[in-house]
C-alpha angles and dihedrals in degrees: 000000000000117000122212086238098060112093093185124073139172114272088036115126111238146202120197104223095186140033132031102321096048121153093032120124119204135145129276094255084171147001118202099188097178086073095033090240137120137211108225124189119261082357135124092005122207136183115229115198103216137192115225106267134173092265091045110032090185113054120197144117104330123189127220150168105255117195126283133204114269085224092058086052126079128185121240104222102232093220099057096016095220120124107266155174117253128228134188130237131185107217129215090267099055095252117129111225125177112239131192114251100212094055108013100244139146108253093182112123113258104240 
């Protein structure tokens, strides 16, 4: 699902550098990478007009995050917490982790 090129991931805390909404940080909630375009977290906001249907009995006017551009989106290094680029290392063991280019840090998501 995830490809190697792509330098955003879900869980990775963002800053949207262009567009309405610039200036808001959110996490990465989905990245549909098939359309270049990520879901963030309190970002982008849509209302949705809905029937009443089993899963909303309701109805009504729903909001929602709708999906951004990955290129409007940069990623905060959670070492020195400043929007950055990402680069790639190959570690000693084999293993490709994304690092921060202004301080040199893993900004892989500690599982």
């Amino acid at each position: 699902m995830q490809s190697s090129g792509c330098k955003i991931k879900k869980n990775d805390q963002v800053e949207v550098i262009a567009g309405k909404d610039k200036g808001r940080v959110g996490k990465v909630l989905r990245v549909l990478l098939s359309d270049g375009r990520a879901i963030v977290e309190k970002v982008n906001m849509i209302k949705r007009h809905t029937k009443p249907n089993p899963t909303n009995q309701q109805g009504g006017i729903i909001e929602r995050e709708a999906a951004i551009q990955l290129s409007n989106l940069k990623i905060i290094c959670p070492k020195c917490s400043k929007t950055v680029r990402i680069g790639k290392k190959v570690l000693d063991d084999g293993e490709k982790v994304r690092i921060c280019k202004k301080c040199g840090e893993s900004v892989e998501a500690k599982a």
